[in-house]
N, C-alpha and C positions, 0 to 999 in steps of 0.2 A: 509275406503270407502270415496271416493271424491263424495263433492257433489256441484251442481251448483255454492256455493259462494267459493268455494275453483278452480274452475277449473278457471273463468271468468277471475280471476288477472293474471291467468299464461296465459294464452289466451293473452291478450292484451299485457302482456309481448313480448310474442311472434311474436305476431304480429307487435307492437311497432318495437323492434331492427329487424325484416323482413324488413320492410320498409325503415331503416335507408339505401340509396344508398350507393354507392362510393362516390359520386357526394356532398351528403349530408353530410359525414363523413368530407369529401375535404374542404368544407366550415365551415363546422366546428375547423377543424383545423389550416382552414388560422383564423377565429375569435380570438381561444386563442392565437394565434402567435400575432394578432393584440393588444390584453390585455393586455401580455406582455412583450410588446416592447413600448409601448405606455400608455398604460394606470397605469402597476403595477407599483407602486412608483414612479410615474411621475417624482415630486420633491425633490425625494431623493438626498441628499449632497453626489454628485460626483467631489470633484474636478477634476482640468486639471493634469496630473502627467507631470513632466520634461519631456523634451525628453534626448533617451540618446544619450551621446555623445560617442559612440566608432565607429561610423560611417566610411568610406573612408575619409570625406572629417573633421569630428566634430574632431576626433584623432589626427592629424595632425598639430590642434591648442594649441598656449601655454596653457599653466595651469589652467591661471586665467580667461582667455582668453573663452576657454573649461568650465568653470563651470557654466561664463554665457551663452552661447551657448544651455543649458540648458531651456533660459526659451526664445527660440524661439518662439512659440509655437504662446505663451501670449502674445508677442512683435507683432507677426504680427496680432492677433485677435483684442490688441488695436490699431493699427494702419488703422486698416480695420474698426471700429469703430469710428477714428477718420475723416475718410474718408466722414463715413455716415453723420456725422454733419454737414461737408463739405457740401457737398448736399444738404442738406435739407437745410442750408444756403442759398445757390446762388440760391433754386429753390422757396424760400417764397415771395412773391408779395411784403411782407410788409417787402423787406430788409434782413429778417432773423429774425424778433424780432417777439413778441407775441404769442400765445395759436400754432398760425399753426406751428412754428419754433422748439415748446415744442412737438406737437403731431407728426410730421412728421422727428425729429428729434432725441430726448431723449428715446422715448418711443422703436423706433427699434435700437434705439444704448440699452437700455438695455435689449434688448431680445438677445444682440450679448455677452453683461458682462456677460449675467446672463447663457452663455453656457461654461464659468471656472469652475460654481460650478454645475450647475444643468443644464444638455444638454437637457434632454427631454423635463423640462419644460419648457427651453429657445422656442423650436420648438413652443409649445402650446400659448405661451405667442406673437410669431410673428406672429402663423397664426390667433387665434380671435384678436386680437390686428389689424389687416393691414385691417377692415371693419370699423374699429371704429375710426381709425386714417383719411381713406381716407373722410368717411362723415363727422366727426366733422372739421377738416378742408378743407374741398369743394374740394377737389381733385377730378374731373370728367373727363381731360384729361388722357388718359392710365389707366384709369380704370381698375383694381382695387387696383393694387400697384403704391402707389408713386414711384419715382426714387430713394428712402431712404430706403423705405420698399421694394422694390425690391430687391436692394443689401442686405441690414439684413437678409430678408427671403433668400434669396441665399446662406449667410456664414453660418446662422446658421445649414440650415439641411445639407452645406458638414460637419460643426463641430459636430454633429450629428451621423453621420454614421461613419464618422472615427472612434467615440467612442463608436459606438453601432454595432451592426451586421449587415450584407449586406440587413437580411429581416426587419431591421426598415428603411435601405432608401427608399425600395419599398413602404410601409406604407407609409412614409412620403411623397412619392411624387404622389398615388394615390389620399389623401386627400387633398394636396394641389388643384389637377383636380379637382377635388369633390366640391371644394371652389372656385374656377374661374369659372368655368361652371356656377354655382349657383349663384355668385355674376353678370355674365355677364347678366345672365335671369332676375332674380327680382330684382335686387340694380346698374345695370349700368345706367348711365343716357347721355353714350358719345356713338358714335360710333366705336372708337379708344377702342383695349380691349389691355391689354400684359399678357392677358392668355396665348396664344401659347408663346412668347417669355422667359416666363418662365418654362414654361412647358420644352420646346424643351432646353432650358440652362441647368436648372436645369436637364432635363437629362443625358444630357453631362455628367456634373459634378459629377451625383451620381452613372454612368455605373463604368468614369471614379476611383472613390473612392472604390465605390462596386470592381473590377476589382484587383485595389490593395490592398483591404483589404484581398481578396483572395487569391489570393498571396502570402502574408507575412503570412495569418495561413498555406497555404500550406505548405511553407519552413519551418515555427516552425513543423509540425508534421513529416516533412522530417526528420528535424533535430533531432527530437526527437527518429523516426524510428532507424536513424543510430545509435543515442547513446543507443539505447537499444538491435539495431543488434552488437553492437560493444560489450558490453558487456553480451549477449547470447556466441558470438564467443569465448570470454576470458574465458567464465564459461564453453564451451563446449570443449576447449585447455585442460583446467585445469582438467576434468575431464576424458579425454584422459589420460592425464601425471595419473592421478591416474589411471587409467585400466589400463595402464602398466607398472604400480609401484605394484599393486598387484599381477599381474599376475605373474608378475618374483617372489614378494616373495612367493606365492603359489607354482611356482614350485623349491625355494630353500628351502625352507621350511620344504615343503613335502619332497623332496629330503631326507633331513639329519633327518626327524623324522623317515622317515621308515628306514634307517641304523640303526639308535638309537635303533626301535621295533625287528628291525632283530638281532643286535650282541646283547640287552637284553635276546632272547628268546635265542641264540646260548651259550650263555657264561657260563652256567651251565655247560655244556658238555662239557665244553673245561678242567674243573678240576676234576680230579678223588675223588669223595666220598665229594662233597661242602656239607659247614654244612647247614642247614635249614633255619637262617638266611638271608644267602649268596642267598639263591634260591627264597627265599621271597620277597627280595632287587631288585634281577634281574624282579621277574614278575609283583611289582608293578611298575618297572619301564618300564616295555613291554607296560600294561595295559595303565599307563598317555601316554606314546607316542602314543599309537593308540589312545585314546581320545582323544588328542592335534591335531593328523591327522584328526581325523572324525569332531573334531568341523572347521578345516583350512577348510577342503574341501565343508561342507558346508557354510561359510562363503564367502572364496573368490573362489570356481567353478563357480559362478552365472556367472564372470567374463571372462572366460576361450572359451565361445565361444556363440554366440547369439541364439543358439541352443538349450545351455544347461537346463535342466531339475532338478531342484533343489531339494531335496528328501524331501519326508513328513516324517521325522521324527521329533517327538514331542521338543519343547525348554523346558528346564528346567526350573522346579517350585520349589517352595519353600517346596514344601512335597518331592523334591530328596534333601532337605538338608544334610541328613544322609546320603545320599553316598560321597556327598562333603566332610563331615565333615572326614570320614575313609579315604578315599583316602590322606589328608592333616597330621591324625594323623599316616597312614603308610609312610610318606613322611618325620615324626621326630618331627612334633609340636604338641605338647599337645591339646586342644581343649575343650572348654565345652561351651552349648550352652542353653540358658536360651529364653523358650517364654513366653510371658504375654498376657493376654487378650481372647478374643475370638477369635479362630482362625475359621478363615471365609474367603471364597474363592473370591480370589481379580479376578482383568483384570491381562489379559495374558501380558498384555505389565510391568503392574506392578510387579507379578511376576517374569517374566524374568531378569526386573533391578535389582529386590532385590538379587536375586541368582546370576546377574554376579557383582555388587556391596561386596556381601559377599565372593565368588572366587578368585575379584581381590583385597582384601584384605588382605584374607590369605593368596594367592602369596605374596603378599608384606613384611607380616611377616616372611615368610620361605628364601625370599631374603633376606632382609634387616637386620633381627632380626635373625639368626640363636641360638638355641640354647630358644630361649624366649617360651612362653605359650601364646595364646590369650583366648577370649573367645567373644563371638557372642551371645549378645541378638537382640528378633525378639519382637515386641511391637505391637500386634494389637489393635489398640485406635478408638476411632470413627470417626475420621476424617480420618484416612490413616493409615498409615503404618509406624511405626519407625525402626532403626538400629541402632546398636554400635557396631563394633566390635573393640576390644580394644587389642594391646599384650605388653609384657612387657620389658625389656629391651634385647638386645643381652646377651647370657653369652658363653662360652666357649672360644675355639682357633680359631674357626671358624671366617671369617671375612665376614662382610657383603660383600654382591655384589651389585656393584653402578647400580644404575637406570637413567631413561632420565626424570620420573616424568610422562611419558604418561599415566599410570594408575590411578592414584590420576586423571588425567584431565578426563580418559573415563567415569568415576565413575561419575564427576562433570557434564558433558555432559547427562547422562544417567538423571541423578535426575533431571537438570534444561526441561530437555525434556518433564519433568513428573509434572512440573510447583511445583518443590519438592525442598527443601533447603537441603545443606551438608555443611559439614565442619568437615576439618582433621588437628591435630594437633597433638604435642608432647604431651604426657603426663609430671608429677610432678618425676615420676619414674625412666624415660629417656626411655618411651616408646611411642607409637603410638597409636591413636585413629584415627577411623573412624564415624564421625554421621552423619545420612540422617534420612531425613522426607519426606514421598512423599504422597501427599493427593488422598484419594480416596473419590469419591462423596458415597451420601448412598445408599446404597442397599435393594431390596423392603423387605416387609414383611415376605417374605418366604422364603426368601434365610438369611434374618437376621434372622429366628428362627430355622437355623439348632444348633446340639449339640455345646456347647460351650465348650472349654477346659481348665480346672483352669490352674493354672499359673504350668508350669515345670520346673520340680528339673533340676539343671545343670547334662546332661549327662555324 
């Protein structure tokens, strides 16, 4: 039940952000734009960085020539600096010497230094600084910049906005108006004002700057467009060349596994009275080639045409181990397979890896090792999931069949997917291991207290 002191706050809430305009929202976001650009870390140590030299004109210069080229920057800021001294020099009554020389002089020459390390604050330091400098040294002709602090306040805010955003010069030259208006009303004492002169320069200067600041971000995001359209185009080449790298082997593939299914199932009949062996041979080899077809086709038909309709038939889990495991021992390798722990029902993706992890392992054994034994423990621990399938050395007349290595990497791929560690080695035997670990996060309360299964005999 809501009662009078529960409603009022949400009331005025409401009412509150009702009220808030566009208009009022608008100003509020030109203030924090004002914040910070202006105000957030005013004095923050920003040095001047080089400029670089791979320009049209900087490139073309020798060596040594090009490195100082570099601190252009700083060469023309002290010179524009040294300029201001100049000035305030030839423009002091008393010669250039004493307190006016200092204040009309030193003080906007280091509001001009002081924008190598610290540009914002250089701004702040030139504009309350040029009220303090014009009264203590009696400057009342052009009021309210001297011809010293004119120029300073000029360099500094284009130095200013070169290294700040287009929306700190507008700042910077609102408040300078802000400041002439204000000094022209209460603190002028001339008729002569160079408000407008600075106003109307200073704007020049800072469209001018603004204009090409925009500019050159424009062509960096340009730039950056094309190198990312340029490599979308490579990635979407590349995956091309694989659509049609798959497709063709889906359809040789497919080709030769269904001759394979076909003269398997035919070849019984082709000898009068085959012994039972012989007919066991032929239909487990029918059987893997039509599972070899059925897992091709759902793999790579997705490919086949943008039409196509992928079939919902289930991916193998680790409770079809046992079918693996008969199909592999009717295939001629021995097999025995050891689980530990609680077996408890993982993610479908983990699953999946562990059973094609364990398939393309024992493929590996029945190529590589013919004639050998492996054995496959399954580890459910609290963290994840362990494996080893391990076989033993080749024996027979049978000779291995060389491999390209791509299984040991799909394996590798599959685990690191699963943010899971493997590693495949020889054995001490002159046989082969496989170990993987793939972590699984935990599982609630009720799914970890289903039946738990002691440890299994090797089948």
């Amino acid at each position: 039940m809501l009662t009078t002191a529960s409603v009022l706050p949400l009331t005025v809430l409401y009412v509150t952000e009702k009220t808030h305009s566009p208009e009022f929202r608008l100003a509020m976001g030109a203030l924090s734009g004002l914040r910070q650009d202006l105000f957030h870390d005013a004095f923050a140590y920003r040095p001047l960085p080089r400029m670089r030299t791979d320009g049209p004109i900087t490139r073309r210069l020798p060596g040594r020539i090009r490195d100082y080229a570099g601190w252009t920057p700083h060469a023309v800021l002290v010179v524009a600096t040294f300029i201001v001294l100049v000035m305030a020099y030839v423009a002091g009554d008393s010669g250039g010497a004493g307190l006016e020389f200092v204040l009309t002089g030193f003080v906007p020459a280091a509001a001009m230094v002081m924008t190598l390390l610290r540009p914002v604050g250089a701004y702040w330091l030139s504009l309350l600084s040029t009220p303090v400098v014009g009264v203590l040294a009696g400057y009342w002709e052009g009021w309210p910049w001297t011809p010293s602090s004119f120029v300073s306040h000029l360099t500094v805010m284009t130095v200013v906005a070169v290294r700040t955003r287009p929306r700190a010069a507008a700042w910077m030259w609102l408040l300078t108006a802000v400041y002439g208006f204000f000094a022209e009303v209460l603190l002028s004492r001339s008729e002569m004002s160079t408000t407008p002169q600075m106003l109307f320069i200073s704007a020049m200067v800072l469209l001018v700057t603004t204009v090409r600041h925009v500019r050159r971000e424009a062509k960096q995001e340009v730039a950056a467009q094309q190198t990312v359209t340029a490599v979308e185009r490579d990635r979407r080449t590349l995956l091309e060349e694989r659509t049609t790298i798959a497709r063709e082997l889906h359809d040789v593939v497919a080709h030769h596994m269904s001759v394979v299914a076909i003269q398997a199932e035919a070849a019984p009949y082709r000898v009068e009275n085959p012994p039972p062996e012989l007919e066991k041979a032929f239909a487990t080899i029918r059987e893997n080639a039509v599972a070899a077809l059925t897992e091709l086709r759902r793999v790579l038909g997705v490919v086949r045409a943008e039409d196509y309709q992928a079939p919902d038939a289930p991916q193998p889990v680790l409770a079809d181990i046992e079918n693996l495991l008969s199909n592999v021992r009717e295939a001629g390798l021995e097999v025995d397979k050891t689980v530990t722990g609680a077996v408890r029902a993982l993610p479908q993706g983990v699953e999946l890896s562990a059973y094609r992890i364990i398939q393309e392992a024992l493929s590996n054994a029945l190529r590589h090792a013919p004639g050998s034994t492996a054995k496959v423990e399954i580890s459910y621990v609290l963290g994840g999931l362990g494996l080893r399938i391990v076989n033993t050395a080749p024996q027979g007349l049978v000779k291995p069949s060389p491999g390209a290595g791509h299984g040991i990497t799909g394996m590798r791929e599959r685990v690191t997917m699963l943010s899971g560690e493997m590693a495949a080695e020889p054995t001490e035997d002159g046989g082969y291991q496989v170990t993987a670990f793939i972590p699984v996060a935990a599982v609630p309360t009720d799914a970890a207290s289903a039946p738990a299964t002691a440890t299994e005999e090797p089948s």
